[in-house]
MIDREN-295156 format. One line per 3 residues: number of its first residue (from 1); their letters; for each residue x, y, z of N, C-alpha, C. Coordinates in steps of 0.1 Angstrom, whole numbers. Layout:
// residues N
NUM	a	X/Y/Z/X/Y/Z/X/Y/Z; ...
//
This chain:
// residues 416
1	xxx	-864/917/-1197/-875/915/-1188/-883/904/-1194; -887/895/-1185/-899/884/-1191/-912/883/-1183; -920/886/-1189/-938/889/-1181/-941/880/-1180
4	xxx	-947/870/-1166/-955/860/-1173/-964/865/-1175; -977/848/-1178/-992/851/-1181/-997/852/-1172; -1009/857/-1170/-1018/861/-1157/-1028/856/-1159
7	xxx	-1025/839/-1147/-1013/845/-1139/-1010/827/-1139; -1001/826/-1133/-986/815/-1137/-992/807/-1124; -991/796/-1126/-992/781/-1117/-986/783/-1107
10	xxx	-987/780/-1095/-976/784/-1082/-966/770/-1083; -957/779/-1095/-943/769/-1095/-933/779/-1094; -932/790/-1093/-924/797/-1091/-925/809/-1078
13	xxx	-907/813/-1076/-908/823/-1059/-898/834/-1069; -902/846/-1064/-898/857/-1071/-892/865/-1054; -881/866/-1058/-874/875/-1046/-865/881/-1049
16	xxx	-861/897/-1044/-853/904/-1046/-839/896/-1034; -828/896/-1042/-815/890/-1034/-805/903/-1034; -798/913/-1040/-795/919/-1041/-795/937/-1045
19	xxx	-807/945/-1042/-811/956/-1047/-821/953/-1064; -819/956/-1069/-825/958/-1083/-841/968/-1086; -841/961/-1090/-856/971/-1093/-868/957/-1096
22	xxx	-876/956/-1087/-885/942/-1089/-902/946/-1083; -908/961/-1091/-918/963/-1084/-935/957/-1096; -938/946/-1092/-953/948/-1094/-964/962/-1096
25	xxx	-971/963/-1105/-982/978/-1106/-984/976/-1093; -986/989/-1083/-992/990/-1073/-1007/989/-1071; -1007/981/-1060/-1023/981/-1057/-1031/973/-1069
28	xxx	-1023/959/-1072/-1031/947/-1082/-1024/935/-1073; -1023/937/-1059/-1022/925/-1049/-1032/910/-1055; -1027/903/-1059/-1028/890/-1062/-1039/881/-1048
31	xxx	-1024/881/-1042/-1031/873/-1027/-1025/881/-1014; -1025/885/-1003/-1013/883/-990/-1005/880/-989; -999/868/-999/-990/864/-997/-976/870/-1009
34	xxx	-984/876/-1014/-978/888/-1026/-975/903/-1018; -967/904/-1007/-964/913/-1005/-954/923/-1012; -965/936/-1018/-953/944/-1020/-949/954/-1015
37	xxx	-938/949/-1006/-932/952/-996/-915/964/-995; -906/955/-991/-897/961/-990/-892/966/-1007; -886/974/-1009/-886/978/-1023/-895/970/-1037
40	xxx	-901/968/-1032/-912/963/-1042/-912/953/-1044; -905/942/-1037/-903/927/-1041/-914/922/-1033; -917/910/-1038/-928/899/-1034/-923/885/-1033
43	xxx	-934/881/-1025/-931/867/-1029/-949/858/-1029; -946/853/-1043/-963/848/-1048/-961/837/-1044; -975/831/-1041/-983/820/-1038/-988/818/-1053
46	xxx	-994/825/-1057/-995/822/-1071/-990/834/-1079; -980/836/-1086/-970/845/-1096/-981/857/-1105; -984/868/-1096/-992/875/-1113/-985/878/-1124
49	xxx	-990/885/-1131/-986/891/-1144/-978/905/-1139; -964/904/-1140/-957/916/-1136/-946/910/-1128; -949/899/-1125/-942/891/-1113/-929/887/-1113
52	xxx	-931/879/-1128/-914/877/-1131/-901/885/-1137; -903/898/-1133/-891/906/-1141/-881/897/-1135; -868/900/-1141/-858/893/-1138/-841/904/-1139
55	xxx	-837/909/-1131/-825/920/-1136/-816/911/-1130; -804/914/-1132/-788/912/-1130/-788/910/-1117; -799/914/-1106/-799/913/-1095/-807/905/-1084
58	xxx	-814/899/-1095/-826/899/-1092/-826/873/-1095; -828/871/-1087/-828/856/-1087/-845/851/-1088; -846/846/-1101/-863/835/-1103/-858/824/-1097
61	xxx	-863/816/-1084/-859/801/-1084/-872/793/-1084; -866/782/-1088/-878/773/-1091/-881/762/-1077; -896/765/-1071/-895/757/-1058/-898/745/-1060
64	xxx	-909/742/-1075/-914/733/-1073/-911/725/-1092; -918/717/-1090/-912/711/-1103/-919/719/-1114; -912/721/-1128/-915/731/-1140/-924/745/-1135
67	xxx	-911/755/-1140/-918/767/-1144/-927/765/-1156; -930/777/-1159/-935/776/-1176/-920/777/-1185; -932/774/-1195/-910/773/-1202/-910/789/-1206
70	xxx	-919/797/-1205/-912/813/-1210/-904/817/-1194; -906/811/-1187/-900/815/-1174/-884/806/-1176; -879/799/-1175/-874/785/-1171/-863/792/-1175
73	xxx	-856/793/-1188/-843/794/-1194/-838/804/-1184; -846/818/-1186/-839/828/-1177/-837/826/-1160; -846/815/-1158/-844/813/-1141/-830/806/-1140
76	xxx	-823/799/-1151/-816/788/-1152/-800/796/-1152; -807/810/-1164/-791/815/-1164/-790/824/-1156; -797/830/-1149/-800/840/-1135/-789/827/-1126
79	xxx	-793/819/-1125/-788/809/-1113/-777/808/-1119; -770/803/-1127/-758/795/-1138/-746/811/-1133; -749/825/-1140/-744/831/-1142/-738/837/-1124
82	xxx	-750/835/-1116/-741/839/-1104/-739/851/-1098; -752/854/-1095/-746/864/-1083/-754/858/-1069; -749/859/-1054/-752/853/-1047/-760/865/-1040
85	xxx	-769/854/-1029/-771/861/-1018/-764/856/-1005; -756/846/-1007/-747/840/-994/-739/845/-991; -730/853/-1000/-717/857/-995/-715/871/-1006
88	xxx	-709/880/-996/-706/890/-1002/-702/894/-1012; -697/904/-1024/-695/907/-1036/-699/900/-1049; -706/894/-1045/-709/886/-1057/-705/875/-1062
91	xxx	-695/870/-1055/-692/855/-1059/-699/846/-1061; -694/838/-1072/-706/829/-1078/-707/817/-1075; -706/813/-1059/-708/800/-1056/-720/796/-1054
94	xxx	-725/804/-1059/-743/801/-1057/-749/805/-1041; -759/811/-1043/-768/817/-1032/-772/805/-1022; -768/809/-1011/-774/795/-998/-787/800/-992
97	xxx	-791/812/-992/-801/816/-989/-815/815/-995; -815/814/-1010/-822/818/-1019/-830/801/-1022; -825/793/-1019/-834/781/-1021/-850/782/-1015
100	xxx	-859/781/-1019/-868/783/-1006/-877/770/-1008; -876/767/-993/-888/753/-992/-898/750/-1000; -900/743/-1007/-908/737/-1019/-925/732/-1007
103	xxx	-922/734/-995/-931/732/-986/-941/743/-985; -935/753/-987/-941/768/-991/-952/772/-999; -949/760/-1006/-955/764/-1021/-973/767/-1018
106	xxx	-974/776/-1023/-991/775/-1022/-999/780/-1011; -987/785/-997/-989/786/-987/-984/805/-986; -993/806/-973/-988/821/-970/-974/826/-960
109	xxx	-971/817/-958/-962/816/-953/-948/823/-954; -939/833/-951/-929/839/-958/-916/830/-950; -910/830/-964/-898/825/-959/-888/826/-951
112	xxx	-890/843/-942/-877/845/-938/-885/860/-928; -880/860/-917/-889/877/-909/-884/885/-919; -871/885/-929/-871/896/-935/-883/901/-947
115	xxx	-885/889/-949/-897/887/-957/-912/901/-953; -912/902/-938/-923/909/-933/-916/926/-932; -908/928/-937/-903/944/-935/-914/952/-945
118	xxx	-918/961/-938/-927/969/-950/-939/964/-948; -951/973/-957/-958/970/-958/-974/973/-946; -966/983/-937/-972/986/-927/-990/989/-928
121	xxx	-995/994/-917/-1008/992/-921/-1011/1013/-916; -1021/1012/-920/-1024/1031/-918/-1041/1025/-907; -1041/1035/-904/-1055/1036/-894/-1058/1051/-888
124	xxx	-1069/1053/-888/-1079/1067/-887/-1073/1064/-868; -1070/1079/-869/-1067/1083/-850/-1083/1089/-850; -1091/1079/-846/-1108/1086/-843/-1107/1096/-831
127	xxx	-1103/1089/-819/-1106/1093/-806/-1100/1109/-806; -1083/1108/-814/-1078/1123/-814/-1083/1134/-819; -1089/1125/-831/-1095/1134/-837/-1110/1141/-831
130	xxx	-1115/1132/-825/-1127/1139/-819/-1121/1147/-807; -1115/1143/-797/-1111/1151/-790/-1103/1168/-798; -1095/1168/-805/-1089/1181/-809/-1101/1185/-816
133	xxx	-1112/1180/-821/-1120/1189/-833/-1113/1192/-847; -1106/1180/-854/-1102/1181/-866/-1110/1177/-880; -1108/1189/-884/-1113/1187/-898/-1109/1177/-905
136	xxx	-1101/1177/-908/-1095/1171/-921/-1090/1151/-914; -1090/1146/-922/-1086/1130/-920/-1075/1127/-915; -1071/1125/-903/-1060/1123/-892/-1055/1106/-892
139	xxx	-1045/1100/-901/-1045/1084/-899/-1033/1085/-895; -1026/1073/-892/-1013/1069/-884/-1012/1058/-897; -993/1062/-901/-985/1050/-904/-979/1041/-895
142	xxx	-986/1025/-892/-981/1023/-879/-969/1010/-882; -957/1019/-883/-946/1011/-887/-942/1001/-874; -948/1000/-868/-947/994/-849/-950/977/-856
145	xxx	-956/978/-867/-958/961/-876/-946/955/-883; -936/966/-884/-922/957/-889/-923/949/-882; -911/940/-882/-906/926/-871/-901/932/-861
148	xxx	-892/942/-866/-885/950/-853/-889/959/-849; -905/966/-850/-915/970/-844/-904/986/-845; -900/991/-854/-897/1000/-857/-897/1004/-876
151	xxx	-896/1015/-881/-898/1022/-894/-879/1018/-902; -869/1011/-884/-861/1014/-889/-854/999/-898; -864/992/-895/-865/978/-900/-860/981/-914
154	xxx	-864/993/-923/-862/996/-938/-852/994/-943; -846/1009/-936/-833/1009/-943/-821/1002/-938; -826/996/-928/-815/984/-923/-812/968/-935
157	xxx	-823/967/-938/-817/958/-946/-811/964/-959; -817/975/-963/-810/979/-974/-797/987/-973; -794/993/-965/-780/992/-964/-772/979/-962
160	xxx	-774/970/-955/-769/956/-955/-765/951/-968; -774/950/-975/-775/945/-988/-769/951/-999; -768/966/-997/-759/971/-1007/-749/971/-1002
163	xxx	-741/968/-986/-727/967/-982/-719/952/-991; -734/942/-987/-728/931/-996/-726/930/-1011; -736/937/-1015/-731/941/-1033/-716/946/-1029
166	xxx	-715/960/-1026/-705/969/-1029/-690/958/-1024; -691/948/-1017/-684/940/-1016/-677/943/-996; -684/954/-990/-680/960/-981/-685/956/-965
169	xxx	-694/941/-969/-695/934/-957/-691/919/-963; -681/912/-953/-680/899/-957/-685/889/-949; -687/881/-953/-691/864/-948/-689/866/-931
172	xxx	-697/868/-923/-693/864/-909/-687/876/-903; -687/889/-913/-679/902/-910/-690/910/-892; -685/916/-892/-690/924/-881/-694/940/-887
175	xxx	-709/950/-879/-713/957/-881/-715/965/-869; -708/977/-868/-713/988/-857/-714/1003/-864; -725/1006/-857/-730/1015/-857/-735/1025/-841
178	xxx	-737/1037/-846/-743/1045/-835/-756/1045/-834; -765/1041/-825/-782/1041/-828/-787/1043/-814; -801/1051/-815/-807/1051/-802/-813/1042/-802
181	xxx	-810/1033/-807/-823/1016/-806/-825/1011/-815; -833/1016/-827/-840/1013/-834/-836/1006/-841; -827/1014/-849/-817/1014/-862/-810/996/-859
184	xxx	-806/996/-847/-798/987/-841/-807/975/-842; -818/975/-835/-829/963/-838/-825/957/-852; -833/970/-861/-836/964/-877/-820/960/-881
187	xxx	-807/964/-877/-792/960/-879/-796/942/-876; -796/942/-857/-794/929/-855/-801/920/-859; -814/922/-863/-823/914/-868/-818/907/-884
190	xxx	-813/919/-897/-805/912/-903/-797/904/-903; -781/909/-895/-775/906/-891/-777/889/-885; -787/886/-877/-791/872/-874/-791/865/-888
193	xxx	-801/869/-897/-806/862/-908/-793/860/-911; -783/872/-917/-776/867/-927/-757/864/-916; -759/864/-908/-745/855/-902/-734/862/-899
196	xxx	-741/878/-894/-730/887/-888/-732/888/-879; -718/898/-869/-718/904/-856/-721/917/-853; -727/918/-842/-731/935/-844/-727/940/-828
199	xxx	-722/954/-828/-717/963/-819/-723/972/-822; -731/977/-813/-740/989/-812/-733/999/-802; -734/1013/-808/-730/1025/-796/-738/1033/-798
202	xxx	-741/1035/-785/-756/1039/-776/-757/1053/-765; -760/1064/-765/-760/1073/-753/-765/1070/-743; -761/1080/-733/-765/1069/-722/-779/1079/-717
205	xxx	-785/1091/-724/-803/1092/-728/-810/1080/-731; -807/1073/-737/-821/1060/-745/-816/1051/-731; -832/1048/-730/-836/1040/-720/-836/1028/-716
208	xxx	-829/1025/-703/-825/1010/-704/-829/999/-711; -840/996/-708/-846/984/-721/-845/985/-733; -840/994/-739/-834/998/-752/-817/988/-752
211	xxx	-815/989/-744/-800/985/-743/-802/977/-738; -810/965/-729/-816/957/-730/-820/946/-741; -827/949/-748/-831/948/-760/-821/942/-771
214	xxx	-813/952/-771/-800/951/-785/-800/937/-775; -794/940/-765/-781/923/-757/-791/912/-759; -804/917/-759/-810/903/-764/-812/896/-775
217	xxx	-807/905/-784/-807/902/-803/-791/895/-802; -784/898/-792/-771/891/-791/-760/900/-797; -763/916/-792/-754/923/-798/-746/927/-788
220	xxx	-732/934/-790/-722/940/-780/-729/954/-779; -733/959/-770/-734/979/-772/-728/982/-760; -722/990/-763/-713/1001/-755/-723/1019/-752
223	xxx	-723/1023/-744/-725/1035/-741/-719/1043/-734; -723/1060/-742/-713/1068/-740/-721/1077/-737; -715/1089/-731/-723/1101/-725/-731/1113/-740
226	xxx	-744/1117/-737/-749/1120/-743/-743/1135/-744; -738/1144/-737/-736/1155/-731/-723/1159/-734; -716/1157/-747/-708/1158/-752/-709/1164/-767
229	xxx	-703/1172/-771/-701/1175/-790/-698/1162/-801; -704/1162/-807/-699/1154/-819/-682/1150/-823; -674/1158/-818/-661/1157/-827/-653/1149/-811
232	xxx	-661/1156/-800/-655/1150/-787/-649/1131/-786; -640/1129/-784/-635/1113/-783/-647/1106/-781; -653/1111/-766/-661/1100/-758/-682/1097/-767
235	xxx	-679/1106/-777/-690/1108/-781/-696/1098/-790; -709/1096/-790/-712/1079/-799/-707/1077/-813; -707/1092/-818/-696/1088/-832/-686/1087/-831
238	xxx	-679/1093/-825/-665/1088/-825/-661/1071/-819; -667/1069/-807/-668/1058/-806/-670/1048/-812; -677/1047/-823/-685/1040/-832/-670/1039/-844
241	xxx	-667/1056/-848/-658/1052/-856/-644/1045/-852; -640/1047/-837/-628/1040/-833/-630/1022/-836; -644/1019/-827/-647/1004/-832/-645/1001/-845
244	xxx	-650/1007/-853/-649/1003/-866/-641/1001/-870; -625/1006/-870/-612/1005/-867/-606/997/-870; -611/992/-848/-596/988/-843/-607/968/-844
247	xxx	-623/970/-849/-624/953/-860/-625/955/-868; -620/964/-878/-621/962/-890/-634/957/-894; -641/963/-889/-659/963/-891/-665/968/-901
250	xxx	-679/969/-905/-684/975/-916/-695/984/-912; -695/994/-913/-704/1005/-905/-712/1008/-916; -726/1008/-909/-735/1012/-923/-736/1032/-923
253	xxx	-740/1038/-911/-735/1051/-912/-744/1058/-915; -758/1054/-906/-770/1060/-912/-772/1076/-914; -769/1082/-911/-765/1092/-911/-760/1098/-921
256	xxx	-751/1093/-933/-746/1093/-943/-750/1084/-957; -754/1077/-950/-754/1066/-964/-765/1066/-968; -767/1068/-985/-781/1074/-992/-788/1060/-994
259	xxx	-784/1052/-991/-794/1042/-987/-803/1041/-979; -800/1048/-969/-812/1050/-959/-825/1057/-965; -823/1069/-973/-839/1080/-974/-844/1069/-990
262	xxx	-829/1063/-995/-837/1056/-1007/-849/1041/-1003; -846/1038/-993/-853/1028/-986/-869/1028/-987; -870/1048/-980/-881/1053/-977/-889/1058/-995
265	xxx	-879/1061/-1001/-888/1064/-1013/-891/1053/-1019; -886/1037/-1021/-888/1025/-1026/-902/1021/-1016; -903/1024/-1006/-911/1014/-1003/-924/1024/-993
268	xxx	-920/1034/-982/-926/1042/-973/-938/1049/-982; -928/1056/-991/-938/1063/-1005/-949/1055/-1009; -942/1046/-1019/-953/1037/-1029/-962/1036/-1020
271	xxx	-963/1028/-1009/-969/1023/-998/-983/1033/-997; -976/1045/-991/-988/1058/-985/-997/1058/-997; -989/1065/-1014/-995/1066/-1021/-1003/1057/-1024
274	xxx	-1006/1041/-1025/-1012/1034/-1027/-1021/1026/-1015; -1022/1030/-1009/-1030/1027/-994/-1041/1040/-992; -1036/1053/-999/-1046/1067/-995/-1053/1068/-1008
277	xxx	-1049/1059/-1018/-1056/1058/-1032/-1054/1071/-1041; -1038/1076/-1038/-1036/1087/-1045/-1041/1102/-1035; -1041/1097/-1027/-1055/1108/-1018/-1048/1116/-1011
280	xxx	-1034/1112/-1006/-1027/1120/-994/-1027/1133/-999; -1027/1139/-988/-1026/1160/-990/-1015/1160/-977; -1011/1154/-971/-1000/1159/-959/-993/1150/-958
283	xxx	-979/1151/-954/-973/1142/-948/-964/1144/-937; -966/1141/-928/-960/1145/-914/-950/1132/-907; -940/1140/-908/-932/1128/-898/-918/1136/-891
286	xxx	-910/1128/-880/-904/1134/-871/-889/1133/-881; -878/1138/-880/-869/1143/-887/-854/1143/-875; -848/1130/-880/-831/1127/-871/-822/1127/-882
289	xxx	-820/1112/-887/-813/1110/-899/-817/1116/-910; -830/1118/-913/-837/1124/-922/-842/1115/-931; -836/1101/-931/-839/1094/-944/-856/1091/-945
292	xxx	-865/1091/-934/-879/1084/-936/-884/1100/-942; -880/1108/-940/-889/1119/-945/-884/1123/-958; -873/1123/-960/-870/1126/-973/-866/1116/-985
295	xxx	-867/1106/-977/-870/1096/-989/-886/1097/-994; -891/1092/-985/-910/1092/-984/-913/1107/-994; -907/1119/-990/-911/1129/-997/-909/1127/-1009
298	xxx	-893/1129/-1014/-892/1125/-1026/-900/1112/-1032; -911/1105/-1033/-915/1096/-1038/-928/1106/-1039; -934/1107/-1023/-946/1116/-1029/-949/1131/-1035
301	xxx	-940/1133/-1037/-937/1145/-1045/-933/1143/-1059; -933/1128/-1068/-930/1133/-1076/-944/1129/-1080; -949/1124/-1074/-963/1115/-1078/-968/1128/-1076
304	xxx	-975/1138/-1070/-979/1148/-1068/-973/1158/-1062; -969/1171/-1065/-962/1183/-1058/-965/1188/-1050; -980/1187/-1050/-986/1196/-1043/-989/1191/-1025
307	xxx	-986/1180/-1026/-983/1169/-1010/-978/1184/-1003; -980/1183/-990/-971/1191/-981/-966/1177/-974; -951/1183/-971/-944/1173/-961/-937/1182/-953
310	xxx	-941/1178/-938/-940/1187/-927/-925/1175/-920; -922/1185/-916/-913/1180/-902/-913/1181/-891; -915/1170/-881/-917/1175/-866/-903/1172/-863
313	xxx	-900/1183/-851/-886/1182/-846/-882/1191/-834; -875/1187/-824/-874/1189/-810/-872/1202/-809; -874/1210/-803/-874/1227/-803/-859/1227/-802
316	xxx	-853/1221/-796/-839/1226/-793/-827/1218/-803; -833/1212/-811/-828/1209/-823/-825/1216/-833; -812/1212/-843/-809/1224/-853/-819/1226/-861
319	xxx	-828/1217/-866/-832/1216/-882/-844/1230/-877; -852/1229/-860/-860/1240/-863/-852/1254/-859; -838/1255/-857/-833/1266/-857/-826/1265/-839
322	xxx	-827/1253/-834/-820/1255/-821/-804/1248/-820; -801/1249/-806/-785/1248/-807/-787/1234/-811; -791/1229/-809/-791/1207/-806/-791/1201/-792
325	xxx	-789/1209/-785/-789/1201/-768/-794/1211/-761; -802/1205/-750/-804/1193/-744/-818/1190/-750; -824/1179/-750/-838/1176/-751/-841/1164/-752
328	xxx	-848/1156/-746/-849/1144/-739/-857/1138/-751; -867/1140/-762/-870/1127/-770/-858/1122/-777; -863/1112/-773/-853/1102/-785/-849/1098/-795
331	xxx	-842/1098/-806/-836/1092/-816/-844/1103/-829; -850/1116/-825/-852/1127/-838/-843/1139/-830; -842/1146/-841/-831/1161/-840/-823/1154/-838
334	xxx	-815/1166/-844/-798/1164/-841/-790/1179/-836; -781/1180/-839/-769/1196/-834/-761/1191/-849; -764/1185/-856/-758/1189/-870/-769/1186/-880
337	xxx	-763/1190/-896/-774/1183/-902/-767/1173/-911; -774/1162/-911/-774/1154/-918/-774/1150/-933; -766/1143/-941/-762/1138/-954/-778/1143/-960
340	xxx	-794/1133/-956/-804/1132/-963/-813/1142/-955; -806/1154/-952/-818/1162/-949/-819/1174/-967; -828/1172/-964/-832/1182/-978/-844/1190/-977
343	xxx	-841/1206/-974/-853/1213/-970/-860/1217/-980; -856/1217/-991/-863/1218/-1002/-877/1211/-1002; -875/1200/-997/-885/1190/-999/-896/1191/-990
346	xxx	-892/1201/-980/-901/1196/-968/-909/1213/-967; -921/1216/-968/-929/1229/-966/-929/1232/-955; -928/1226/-943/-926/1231/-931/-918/1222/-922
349	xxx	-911/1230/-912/-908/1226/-898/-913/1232/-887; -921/1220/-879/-926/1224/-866/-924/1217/-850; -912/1229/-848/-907/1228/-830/-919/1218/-823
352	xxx	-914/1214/-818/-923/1206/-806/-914/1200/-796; -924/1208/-782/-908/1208/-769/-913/1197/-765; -903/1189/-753/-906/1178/-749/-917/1174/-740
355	xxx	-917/1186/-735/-933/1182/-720/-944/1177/-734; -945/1189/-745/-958/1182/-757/-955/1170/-767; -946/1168/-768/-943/1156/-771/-945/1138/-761
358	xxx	-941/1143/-747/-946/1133/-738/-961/1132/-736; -968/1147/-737/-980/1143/-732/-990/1138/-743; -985/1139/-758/-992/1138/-769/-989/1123/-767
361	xxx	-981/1116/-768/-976/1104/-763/-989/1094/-755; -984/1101/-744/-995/1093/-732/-1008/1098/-737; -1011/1107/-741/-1025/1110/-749/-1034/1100/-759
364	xxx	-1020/1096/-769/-1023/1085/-780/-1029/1069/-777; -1018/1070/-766/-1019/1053/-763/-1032/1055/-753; -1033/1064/-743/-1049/1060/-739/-1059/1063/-746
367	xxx	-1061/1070/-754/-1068/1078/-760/-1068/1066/-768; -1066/1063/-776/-1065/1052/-790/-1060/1041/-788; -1051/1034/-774/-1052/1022/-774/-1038/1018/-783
370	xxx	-1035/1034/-787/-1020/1027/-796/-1009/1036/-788; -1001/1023/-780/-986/1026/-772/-980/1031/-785; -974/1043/-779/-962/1051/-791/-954/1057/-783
373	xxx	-941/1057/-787/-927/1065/-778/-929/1080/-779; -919/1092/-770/-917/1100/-771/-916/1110/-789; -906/1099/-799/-911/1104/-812/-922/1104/-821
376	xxx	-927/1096/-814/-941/1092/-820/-951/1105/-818; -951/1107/-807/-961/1119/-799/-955/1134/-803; -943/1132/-805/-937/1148/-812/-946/1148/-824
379	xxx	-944/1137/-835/-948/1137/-847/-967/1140/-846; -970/1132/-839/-983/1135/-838/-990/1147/-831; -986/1156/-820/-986/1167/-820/-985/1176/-833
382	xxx	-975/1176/-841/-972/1183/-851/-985/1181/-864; -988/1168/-863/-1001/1166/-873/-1011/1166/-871; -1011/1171/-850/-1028/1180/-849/-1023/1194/-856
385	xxx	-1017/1199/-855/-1016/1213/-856/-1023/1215/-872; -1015/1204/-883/-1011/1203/-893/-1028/1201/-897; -1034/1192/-890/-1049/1188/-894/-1056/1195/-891
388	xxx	-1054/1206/-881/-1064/1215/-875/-1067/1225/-881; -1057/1229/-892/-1059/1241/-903/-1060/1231/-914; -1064/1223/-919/-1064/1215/-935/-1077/1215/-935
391	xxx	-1081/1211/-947/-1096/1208/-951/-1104/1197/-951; -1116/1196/-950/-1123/1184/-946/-1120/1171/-953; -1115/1174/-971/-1109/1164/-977/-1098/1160/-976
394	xxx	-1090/1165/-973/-1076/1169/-968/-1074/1151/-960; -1061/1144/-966/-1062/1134/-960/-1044/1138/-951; -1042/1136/-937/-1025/1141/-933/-1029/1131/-930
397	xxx	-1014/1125/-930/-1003/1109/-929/-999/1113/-916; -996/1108/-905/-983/1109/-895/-977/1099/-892; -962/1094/-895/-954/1084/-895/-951/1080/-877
400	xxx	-958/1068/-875/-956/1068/-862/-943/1054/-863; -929/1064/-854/-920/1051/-857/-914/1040/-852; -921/1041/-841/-920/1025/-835/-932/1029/-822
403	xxx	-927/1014/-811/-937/1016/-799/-933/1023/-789; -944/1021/-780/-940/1031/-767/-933/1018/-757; -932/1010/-761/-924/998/-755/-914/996/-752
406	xxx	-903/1008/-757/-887/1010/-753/-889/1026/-742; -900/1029/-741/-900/1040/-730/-904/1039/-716; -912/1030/-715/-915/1028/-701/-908/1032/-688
409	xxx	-900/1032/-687/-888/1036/-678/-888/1050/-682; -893/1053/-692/-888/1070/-690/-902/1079/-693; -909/1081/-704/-919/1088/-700/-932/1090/-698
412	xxx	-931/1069/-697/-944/1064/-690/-943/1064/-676; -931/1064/-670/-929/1063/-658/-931/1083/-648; -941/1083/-640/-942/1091/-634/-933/1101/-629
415	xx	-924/1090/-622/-916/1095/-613/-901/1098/-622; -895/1094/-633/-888/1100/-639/-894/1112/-647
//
């Protein structure tokens, strides 16, 4: 590892290219333009002290002329020795990505929309709170600030990124997956950056502009009947897994792949914990794949135990004890459980049917002015309940995970 001094001339850009471990002490933000963001990487306008670790994974490039010379050598053999961010497994023809405009320098400017993943902002639900009569401090994580205006922006790139380490997406390769939307966004949105193809499989529950949406990022999605079992041909997994197949595609597999909940503890965690100033006492969020809640938990749980982390989740879903069908919010619960569910972690699960989940929904956005989807309003129901018995210090988190902008058509609209 090499520290600089604090703090270093803005001649140097510090960016995570491949996984590693690249986190600054929390909460000693430099500038804005030092976001620490997606797993803890940044990028300085001027380099603090902590700034330049440097791992196996990890690329110092130089934008502008001379680092310091305690920096230089190692930026030289980081670059010399080769591991890329252009092309898959690591081949050492040097990173095409990783140059970054020397125009930058000194500017807030991020190099890349992936640059903005993370980093979301929290805000007091006043109006809810006065209306329910809650004690305790009711704020919203409002992940609706990724680029892809979803929470799922996270682990999309970091599953990406470890398919390219592990050597399991190549140059120009193709990616499908099963997603009610979201997932798919934060997919195609990398996917653009980095020079893949994407095929989304979709039920045909999520609402048209959702599938809309994907075709506008320039992806293929296919949809299949919601009203089917899991193991059934016509079903979005199986589907997903035949594509994957018969292109020889690279499926990230949210659902399975522990990259997803690690996403949430690298970055969801740190985040809360260092935004509530150590302060959180709840944490509430909605529960599909599992990975934002059990990543997030495991982070704040190890920083304090005593955190509760609740689950909201569709009454007729397994995790609160139902079959899994039917029930109209989108993209939480499931009828199986999932690789990253871990109940250990979570002190409660609390049912919430769909009529209270829509109307908590339409409640939020007029009431507060913040449009949130069908999951959003499950989750937030679940953290009146959750705030209505806590204590006046008592700070509850609720993970709101994207907008109410992919629902319109369905439970903004009256008549459906």
């Amino acid at each position: 590892m090499i520290v600089a001094p604090d703090p270093v001339p803005a001649a140097g850009y510090c960016k995570r290219l491949r996984g590693g471990d690249h986190r600054r002490p929390l909460g000693k933000r430099k500038s804005l333009f030092h976001r620490p963001s997606l797993f803890g990487f940044g990028h300085c306008a001027t380099v603090p002290k902590g700034c330049a670790q440097v791992t196996q994974s990890w690329w110092l490039v130089q934008v502008a002329a001379g680092l310091p010379d305690t920096l230089a050598p190692m930026a030289a053999a980081q670059w010399e020795s080769g591991r890329d961010d252009g092309t898959a497994g690591g081949a050492a023809d040097g990173p095409a990505d990783v140059r970054v405009d020397p125009r930058l320098q000194g500017t807030q400017i991020a190099a890349s929309v992936l640059d903005l993943i993370g980093d979301t902002p929290l805000v007091v639900l006043k109006r809810i709170s006065e209306i329910h009569q809650l004690p305790a401090l009711l704020v919203m994580k409002m992940e609706t600030t990724n680029p892809g205006g979803s929470s799922k922006d996270r682990p999309a790139l970091e599953m990406v990124l470890a398919a390219e380490r592990e050597g399991l997406l190549r140059p120009g390769g193709t990616i499908v997956e099963p997603t009610s939307g979201n997932t798919g966004v934060g997919l195609a949105i990398v996917a653009a950056q980095r020079g893949y193809k994407c095929v989304f499989v979709m039920t045909d529950k999520v609402a048209p502009e959702k599938v809309a949406l994907l075709r506008a990022y320039g992806a293929e999605v296919v949809v299949c009947p919601v009203a089917v079992p899991p193991e059934d041909p016509q079903s979005y997994y199986s589907v997903a897994e035949r594509l994957t197949t018969e292109r020889n595609a690279f499926r990230p597999n949210q659902y399975a792949n522990s990259n997803n909940p690690l996403a949430h503890e690298k970055t969801t965690g740190p985040e809360l914990w260092r935004q509530t100033a150590g302060r959180i006492t709840h944490f509430v969020a909605g529960a599909g794949t599992c990975g934002t809640i059990t990543g997030t938990a495991r982070y704040l749980k190890s920083q304090n135990p005593d955190i509760k982390v609740i689950a909201a989740d569709p009454d007729a879903s397994v995790f609160s004890g139902g079959s899994g069908r039917p029930y109209l919010v989108e993209g939480v619960g499931e009828d199986f459980f999932p690789a990253a569910w871990q109940p250990d972690l979570y002190d409660e699960v609390i049912p919430i049917s769909d009529e209270e989940s829509f109307l908590t929904a339409r409640q939020v956005s007029r009431e507060e002015g913040i449009l949130i989807g069908g999951s959003g309003g499950m989750a937030v129901a679940a953290a009146i309940r959750v705030a209505r018995s806590a204590g006046a210090g008592d700070i509850v988190v609720v993970l709101n995970p994207d907008s109410g902008r992919g629902y319109l058509s369905r439970l903004f609209d009256d008549e459906w």
